[in-house]
N, C-alpha and C positions, 0 to 999 in steps of 0.2 A: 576633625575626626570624621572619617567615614564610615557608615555603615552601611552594608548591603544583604538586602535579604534576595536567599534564590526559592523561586517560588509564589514569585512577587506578584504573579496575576493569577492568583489564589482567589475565590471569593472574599475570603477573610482580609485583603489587603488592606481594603479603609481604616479596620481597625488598628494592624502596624504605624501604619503613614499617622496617623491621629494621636496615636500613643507617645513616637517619637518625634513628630513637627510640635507639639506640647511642651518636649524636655527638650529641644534641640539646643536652644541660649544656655541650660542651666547646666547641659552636657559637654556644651562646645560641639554637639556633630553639626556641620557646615556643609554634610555631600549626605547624600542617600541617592544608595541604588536599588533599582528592580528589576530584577530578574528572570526571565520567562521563558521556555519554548516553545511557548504554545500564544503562538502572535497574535490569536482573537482573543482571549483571554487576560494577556496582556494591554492590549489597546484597550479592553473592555473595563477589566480588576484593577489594573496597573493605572491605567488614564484616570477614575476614580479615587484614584489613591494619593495621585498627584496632584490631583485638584482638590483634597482635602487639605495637604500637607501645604500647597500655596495658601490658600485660606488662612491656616494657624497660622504661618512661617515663613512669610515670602522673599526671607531672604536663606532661606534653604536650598542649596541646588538639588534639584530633583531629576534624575537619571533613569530613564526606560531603556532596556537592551534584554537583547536576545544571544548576545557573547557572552558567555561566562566567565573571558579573560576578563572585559573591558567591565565586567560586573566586581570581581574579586579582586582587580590590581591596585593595590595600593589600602585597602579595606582594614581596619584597625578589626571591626567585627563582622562576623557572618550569622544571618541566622537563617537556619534550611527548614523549611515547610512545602515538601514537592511531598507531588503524588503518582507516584510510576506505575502506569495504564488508567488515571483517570481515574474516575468515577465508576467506569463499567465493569471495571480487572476489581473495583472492590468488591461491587453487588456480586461479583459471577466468585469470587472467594469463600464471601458468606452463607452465599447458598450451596455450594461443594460442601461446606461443612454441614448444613440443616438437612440438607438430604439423604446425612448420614445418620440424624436425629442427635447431632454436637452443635452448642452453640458456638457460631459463627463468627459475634462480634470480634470485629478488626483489630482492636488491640489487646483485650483480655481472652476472646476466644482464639480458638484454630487458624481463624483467617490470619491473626496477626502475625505467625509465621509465613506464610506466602505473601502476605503486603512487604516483611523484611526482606523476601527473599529478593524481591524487585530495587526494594528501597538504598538497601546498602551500596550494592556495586555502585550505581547513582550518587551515594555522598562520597564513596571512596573518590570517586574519579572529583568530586568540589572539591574532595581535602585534598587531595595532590595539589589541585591548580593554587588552593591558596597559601599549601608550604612555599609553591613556587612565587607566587607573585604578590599574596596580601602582605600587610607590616608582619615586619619580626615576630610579635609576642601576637598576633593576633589569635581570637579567642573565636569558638564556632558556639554557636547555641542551635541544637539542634532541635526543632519541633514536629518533626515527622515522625509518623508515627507506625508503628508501635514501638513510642520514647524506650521504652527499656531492653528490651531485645536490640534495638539498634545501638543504642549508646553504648548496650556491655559489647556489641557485634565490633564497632568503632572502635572504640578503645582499645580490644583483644587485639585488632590491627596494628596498634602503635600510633594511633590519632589521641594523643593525649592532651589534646587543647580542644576537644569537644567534650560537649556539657549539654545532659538531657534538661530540656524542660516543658515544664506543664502550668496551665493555668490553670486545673481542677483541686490543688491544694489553695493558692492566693484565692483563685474564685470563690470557695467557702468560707473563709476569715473573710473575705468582705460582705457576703451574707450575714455571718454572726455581727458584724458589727451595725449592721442595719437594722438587725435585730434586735439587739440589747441598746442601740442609740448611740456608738461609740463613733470614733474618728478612723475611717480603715486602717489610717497610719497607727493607733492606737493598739492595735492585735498583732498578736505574737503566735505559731503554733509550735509547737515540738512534735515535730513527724519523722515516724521511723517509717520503713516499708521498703517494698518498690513502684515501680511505677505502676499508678492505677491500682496501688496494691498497698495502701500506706495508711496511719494510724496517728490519728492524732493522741497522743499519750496527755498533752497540756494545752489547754487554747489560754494566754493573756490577752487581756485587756483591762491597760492602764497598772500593769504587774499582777493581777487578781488571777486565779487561775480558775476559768468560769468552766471547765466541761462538764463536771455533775450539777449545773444547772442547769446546762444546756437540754444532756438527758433530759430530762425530767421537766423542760419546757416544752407544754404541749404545741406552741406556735410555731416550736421551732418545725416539728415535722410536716408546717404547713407551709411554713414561705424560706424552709432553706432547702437544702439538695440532703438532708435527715428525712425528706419526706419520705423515702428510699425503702428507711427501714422500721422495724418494731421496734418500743422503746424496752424489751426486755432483751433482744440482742446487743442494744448499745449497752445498758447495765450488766450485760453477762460480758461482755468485753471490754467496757470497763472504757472506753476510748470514742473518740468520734470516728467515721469509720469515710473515708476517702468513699463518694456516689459508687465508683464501679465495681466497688466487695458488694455491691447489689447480686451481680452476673458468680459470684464465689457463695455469698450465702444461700438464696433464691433461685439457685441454677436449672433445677427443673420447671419452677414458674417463670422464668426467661425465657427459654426453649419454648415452652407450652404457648405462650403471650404472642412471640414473634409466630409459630406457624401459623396460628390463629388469624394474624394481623394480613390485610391483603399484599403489604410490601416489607420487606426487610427495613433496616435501617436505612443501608448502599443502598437501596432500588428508592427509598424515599428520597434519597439527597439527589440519588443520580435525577432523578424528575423534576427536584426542584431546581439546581443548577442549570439544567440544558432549558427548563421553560423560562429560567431571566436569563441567562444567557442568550438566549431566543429572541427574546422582546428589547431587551439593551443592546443588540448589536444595528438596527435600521436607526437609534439615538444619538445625538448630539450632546456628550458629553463634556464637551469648554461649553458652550454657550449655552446648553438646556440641561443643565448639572441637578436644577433642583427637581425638576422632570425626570431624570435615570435615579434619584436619589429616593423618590416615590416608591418606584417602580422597583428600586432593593428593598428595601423598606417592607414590600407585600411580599415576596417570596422569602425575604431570609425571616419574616416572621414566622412563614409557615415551618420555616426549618427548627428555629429555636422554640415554639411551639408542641412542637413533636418533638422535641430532644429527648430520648428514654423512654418517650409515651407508649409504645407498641411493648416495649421491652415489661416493664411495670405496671401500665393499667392507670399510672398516674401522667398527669399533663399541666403543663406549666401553665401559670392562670395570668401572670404578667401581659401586657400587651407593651410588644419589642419596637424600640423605635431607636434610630443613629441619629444625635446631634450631634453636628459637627465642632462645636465649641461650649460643650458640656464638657464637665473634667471627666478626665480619662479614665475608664473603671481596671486599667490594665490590661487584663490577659495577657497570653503569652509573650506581648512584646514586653507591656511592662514588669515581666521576670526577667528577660534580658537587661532592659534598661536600672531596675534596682539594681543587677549584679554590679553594670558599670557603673551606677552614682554611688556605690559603696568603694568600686574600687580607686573611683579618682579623688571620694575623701581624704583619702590617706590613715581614715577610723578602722574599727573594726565592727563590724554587724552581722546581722545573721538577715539567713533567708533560705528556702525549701528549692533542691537542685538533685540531679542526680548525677553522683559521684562517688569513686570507688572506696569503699566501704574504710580500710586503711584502721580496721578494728574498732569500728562505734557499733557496728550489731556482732560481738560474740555469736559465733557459730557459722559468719558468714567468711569468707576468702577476704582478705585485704581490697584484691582486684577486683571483686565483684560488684558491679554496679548497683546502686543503691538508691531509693529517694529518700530526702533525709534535709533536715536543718544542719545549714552548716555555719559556722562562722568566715564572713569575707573578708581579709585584710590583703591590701595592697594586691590583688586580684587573683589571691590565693584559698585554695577553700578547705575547712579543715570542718570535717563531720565533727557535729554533737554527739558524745560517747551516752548508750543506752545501755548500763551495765546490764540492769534485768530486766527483760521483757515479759512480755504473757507468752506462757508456754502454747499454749493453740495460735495465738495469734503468729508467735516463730516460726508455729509449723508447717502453715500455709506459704510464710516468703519461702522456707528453706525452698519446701517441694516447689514454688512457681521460679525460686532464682535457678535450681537445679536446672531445669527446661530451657531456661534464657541461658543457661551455659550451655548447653547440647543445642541450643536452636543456634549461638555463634557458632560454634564449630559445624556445626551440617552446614550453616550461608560461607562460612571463609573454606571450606572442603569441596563443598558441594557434593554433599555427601548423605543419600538417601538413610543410610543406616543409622548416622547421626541424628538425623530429623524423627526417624521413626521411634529412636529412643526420648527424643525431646517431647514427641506427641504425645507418646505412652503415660509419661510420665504425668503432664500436665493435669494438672485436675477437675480440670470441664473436659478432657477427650478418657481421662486414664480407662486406657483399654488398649493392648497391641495391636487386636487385628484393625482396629479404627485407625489405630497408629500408623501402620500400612497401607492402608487403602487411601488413607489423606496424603503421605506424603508420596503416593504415587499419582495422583491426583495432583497435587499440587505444585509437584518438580514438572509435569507434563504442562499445566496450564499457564505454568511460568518460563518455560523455553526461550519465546521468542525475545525476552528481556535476561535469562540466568543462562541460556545453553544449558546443553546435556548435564544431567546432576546422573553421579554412578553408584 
């Protein structure tokens, strides 16, 4: 089996290569590919990645390119985590939005439609190459973001073998289980939503269905990602609440936090990136691996440190460190890689994806992209049916899926009008003239990647 990810000299790559050189025996993948355009970055993310996966897996072939043929030809799976303009096209996104006094955040604010507006063309153009050249049934798992606007954008296209995913739902079942003392494989959640926008209705563990203890455990709000919120919001909603309904409940203490803060979120990563990427490129990488492995080690702690801190006022108190032959804590690879170990069971299982709707959230389109438990059988995914939901809690996806329907049609149109309806709508911008002035704003500073939008 082969799998290739594009976007492979990502900072995040060690953790891919780690996740899957771990499963490779019990999955049968035998090839792993990485994929990159950006050749320093590559040699830099990508060479680290490789040297991890040798480590676990030495009889893994491990594949570095900058051909997207010789990446995707012959590829049972793909997973996409690119970022079209970097680091810098994020920060200069987010702040277009705060200057207008709208929060910015990339994926739940404003910016998340001009990150799609880059992002898409970029996967359309993988998804052709891999109709053309990956295996038959091959399956994309897409982790660029902003997951939901993209996967419904994908989908509306006719790319029906792509599949959003997120590790901010598995990452808090493995919280709670740290917390209550369970086995991660022990937790179960039942999430309806959308992306970065979803609700845990049930959390199991061990069958028991623990969320109003969870509520109502004061520790939780101190070492899980509940640190977020109030425990009378989660009791008024009755659910565990997915970290980034932070930026939906909190909206004006967000805004308020980040002007405050001397850097955005972008402006923090974009610093911390470019300074190890700075100090690991003069490095020896095959032969002084635990010397660059240091040297990640201090920078991406600063990152995972700061993760929301500016946003919330709260900061993660863990000290971050990468073993290389610690078991795997997942993340995004390992939601690809459950999808595949269920589907080459031949069982059936469940697990949290986004996928079109197909009548499990009443009130939502069939087609409309959704995050959600689904059941996997034979690599088919059949949503969890939510007959009745919380009435406020519907009324938030309806208004945010509306927007990610207006926000595909303005990316597949290019179509200013569309966009301004999608802004308007949204519930961190709702306001037309704001509406207007972003997506003129944003069709201009996306140009050189969308062309003319009319």
């Amino acid at each position: 089996m082969k799998i290739t990810v594009i976007g492979g000299g990502g900072v995040r790559s060690m953790f891919l290569a780690k996740s899957i050189a771990q499963k490779a025996k019990e999955l049968s993948v035998d090839e792993l590919c990485f994929m990159d355009n950006n050749p320093q970055k590559l040699r830099i993310y990508g060479g680290m990645a490789k040297k991890v996966a040798n480590m676990i897996c030495p009889e893994l072939k491990f594949i570095l390119t900058e051909d997207p043929v010789t990446a995707v030809t012959d590829a049972d799976y793909v997973i996409t985590t690119i970022r079209v303009g970097e680091d810098k096209m994020r920060a200069e996104d987010e702040r277009i939005a705060l200057n207008l006094g709208v929060l910015g955040q990339e994926t739940t604010g404003a910016a998340g439609l001009s990150f799609a507006m880059r992002s898409v063309p970029a996967l359309a153009f993988y998804c052709e190459l891999i109709k053309k050249y990956s295996k038959k049934n091959a399956k994309v798992f897409n982790f660029t973001n902003p997951a939901g606007v993209v996967s419904q954008t994908l989908r509306d296209m006719g790319y029906d073998f792509t599949y959003g995913i997120c590790d901010a739902p598995s990452g808090m079942l493995r919280t709670f289980a740290s917390l209550l003392g369970a086995d991660p494989d022990e937790v179960r959640g039942e999430v309806y939503g959308l992306n970065h926008l979803s609700y845990f209705e049930k959390i199991y563990i061990k069958g028991r269905d623990v969320v109003d203890e969870l509520i109502e455990n004061d520790e939780a709000y101190e070492k899980t990602d509940m640190r977020y919120f109030e425990k009378d919001l989660l009791r008024d909603r009755k659910c565990i609440l997915n970290e980034y309904l932070y930026y939906f409940y909190y909206r004006e203490q967000a805004v308020a936090n980040i002007l405050k803060a001397d850097k955005t979120r972008g402006e923090q990563i974009a610093q911390i990136n470019e300074g190890m990427t700075m100090e690991l490129s003069s490095m020896d990488i095959e032969n002084d691996f635990d010397s660059c492995l240091k040297v990640f080690e201090k920078w991406y702690g600063m990152r995972e440190s700061s993760y929301m801190a500016s946003e919330t006022g709260v900061k993660r108190k863990q000290q971050w460190k990468f073993d290389v032959f610690s078991r795997d804590d997942s993340g995004y690879a390992g939601v690809a890689l459950n999808f595949i170990k269920i589907a080459r069971s031949g069982k059936t299982d469940s697990m949290i994806l986004c996928v079109p709707n197909n009548g499990a959230i009443p009130g939502l389109y069939d087609s409309d992209v959704v995050e959600i438990t689904c059941d996997i059988k034979n690599g088919e995914c059949v949503p969890h049916k939510f007959a009745k939901i919380d009435e406020q809690n519907f009324e938030l996806i309806r208004r945010v899926k509306n927007y990610e329907r207006l926000a595909s049609l303005a990316i597949r149109t290019k179509s200013k009008s569309a966009a301004v309806q999608a802004l308007a709508l949204h519930p961190l911008v709702n306001s037309y003239s704001l509406a207007k002035e972003l997506a003129e704003k944003y069709s201009e500073h996306n140009r050189e990647y969308c062309g003319d939008w009319k």
